[in-house]
N, C-alpha and C positions, 0 to 999 in steps of 0.2 A: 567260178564264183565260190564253189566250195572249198575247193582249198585255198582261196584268198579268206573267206572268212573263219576258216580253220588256224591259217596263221594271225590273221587278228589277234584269234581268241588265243590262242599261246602267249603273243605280245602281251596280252591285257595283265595275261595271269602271271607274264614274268615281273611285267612293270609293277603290278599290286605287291606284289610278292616282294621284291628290293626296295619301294617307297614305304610300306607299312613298317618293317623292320627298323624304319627311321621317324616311325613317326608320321609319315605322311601319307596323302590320299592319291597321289600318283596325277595329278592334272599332264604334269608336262608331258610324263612319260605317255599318256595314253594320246595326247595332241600328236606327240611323235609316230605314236603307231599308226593311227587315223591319217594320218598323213602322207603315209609312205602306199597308201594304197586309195580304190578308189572313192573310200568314204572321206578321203581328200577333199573332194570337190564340190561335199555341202557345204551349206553358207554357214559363216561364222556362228551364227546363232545358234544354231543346230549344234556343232560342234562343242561348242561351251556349255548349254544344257545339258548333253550327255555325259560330259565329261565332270560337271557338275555335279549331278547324279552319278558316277561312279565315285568321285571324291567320299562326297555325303556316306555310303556303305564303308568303303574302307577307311576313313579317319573315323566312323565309327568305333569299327572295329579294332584298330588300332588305338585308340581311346580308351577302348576297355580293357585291355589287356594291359596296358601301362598303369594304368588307373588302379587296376588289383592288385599290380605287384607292388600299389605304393610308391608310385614315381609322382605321381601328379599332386601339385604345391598351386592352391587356387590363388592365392596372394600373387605368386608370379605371373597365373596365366591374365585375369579378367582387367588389369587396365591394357593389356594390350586389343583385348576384345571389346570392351564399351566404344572404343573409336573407328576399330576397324570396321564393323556393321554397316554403319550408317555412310563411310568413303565409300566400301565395297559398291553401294546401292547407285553412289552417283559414278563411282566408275564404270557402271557396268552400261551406260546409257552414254558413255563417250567415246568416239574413235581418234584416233591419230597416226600419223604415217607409223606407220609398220614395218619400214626398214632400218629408218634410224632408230627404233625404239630396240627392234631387234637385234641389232649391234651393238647398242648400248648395254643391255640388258645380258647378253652374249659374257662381255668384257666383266662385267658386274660379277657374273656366276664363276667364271675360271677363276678372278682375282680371289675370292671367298673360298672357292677349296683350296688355291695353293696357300691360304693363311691357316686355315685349316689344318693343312698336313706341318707347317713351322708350329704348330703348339706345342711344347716340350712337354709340360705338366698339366695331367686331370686336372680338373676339380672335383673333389671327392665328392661322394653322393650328399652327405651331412653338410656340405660347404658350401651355402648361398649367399649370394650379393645382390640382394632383389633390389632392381633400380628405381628411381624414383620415380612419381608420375609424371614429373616433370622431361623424363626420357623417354619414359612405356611409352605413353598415350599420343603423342607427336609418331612414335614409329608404328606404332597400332592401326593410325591412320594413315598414314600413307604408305603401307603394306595393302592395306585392305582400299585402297585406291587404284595402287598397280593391279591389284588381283582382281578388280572387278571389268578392267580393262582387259583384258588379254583371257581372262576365264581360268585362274585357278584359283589355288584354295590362301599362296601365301607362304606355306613353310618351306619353300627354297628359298627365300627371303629372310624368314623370321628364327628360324635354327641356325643358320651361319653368325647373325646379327648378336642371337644368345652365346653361342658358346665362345666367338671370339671376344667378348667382354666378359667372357667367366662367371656371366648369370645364377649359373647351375652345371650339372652335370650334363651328360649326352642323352643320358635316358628322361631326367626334368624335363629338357629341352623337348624330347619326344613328345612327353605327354603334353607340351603347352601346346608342340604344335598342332598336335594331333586335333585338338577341341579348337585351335584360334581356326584351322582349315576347314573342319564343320560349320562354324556359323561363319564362317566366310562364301563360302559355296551356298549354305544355304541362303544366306542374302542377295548370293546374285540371283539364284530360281527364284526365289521373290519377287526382286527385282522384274525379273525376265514376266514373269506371271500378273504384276502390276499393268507394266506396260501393253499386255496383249499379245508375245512373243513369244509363249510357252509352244516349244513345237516337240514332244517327246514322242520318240517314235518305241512304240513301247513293245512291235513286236522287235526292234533290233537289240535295245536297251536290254530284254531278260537274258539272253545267251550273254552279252556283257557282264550284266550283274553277276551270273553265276560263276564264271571264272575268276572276277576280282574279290566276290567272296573268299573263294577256298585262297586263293594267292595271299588277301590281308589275314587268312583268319594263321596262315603258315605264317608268312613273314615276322608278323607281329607279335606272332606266339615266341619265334626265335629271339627278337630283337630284345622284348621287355622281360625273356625268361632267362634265355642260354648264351646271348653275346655280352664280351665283356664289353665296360664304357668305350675305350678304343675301338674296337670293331667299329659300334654304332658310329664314331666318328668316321670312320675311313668308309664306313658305309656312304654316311652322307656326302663327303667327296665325291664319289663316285655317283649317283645322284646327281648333284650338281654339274658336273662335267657331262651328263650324261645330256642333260636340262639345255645348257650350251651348246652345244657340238647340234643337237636338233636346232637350234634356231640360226646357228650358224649355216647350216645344209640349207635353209628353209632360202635362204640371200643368196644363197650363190645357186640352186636351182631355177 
């Protein structure tokens, strides 16, 4: 037991560590790790609360660090967030088959990094195309619909969606996602704590927290200070494939 949850806590700190550097709060990757061991085989609930609560610290953190360096453009991020809220809330109270969602959703993430890697040309940091409301606020919502289904924060979704439309840059994109994955997570604990489904096991949650700290406060320190825009991009491929390939094993296990 102890060195399974030695490896865990390695997983957590790798996952926090390559999701913050993009931007994000790490849901998939920590479902991934939880999965492959035997904190597998708590109920769904449990599972998405924690992992809720680890999003919530590292898109923090990753938030802040964006935010200082002057990446973060509120015009771009908050129609995508007035919508997403309030789906998040009723997603989180719905279930559906979980293998065709899972395939689907499989297919969705490859397609998005290998468009990702065909981008030829940045967009420079000063070069935005903020969309209109008439686009945000429809994809706000139904990001923040999927994510309150499946229990995460959102930016595997919402960063491919940006930079393949040339929104902003790779690190803009960081920082939208960073804050749309905060009140996304934070709506589904809401959510969860509404209903009477709050189950945090908070002596497992602090050795968690502590490792995704140090890993978001690294990652993100690297991504918003010292990688150029391309890296963060090929970052996020890698993310995304990584997002896939776990729900892909998840069907054929």
């Amino acid at each position: 037991m102890e060195l399974e949850l030695f490896l865990v806590l390695f997983g957590l700190f790798v996952v926090a560590t390559l999701y913050s550097s993009v931007g994000h709060g790490g849901a998939s990757g920590y479902l991934a790790v939880l999965s492959l061991t035997s904190f597998g085989m708590m109920n769904v609930g449990w599972l998405k609360q924690h992992v809720w609560c680890l999003n919530l610290i590292v898109a923090s953190i990753a938030f802040f660090n964006y935010y200082r360096n002057g990446f973060h453009i509120p015009k771009l991020t908050w129609p995508f967030i007035i919508t997403s809220i309030p789906f998040a809330l009723v997603g989180g109270y719905l279930v559906i088959d979980g293998a065709i969602y899972d395939l689907l959703l499989s297919f969705v993430l490859i397609w998005a990094a290998f468009r990702l890697l065909k981008i030829e040309k940045e967009n420079e940091e000063n070069e935005l195309d903020i969309p209109s409301l008439k686009k945000a606020l429809p994809i706000g919502g139904g990001i923040g619909f999927v994510s309150g289904i499946i229990g995460v924060g959102g930016g595997i979704f919402l960063s491919p969606i940006m930079l393949l439309n040339k929104w902003a840059s790779a690190k803009n994109v960081a920082a939208t996602s960073a804050l749309f994955i905060w009140v996304n997570s934070a709506a589904g604990m809401t959510g969860a704590a509404i209903s009477g489904q709050l189950v945090i096991d908070f002596e497992i949650l602090f050795p968690f927290s502590i490792v995704v700290i140090f890993g978001g406060i690294l990652g993100s320190r690297l991504g918003a200070v010292y990688a150029h825009e391309i890296t963060i991009r090929r970052l996020l491929v890698l993310v995304l494939i990584f997002a896939a390939t776990k729900r892909i094993l998840e069907l054929m296990i």
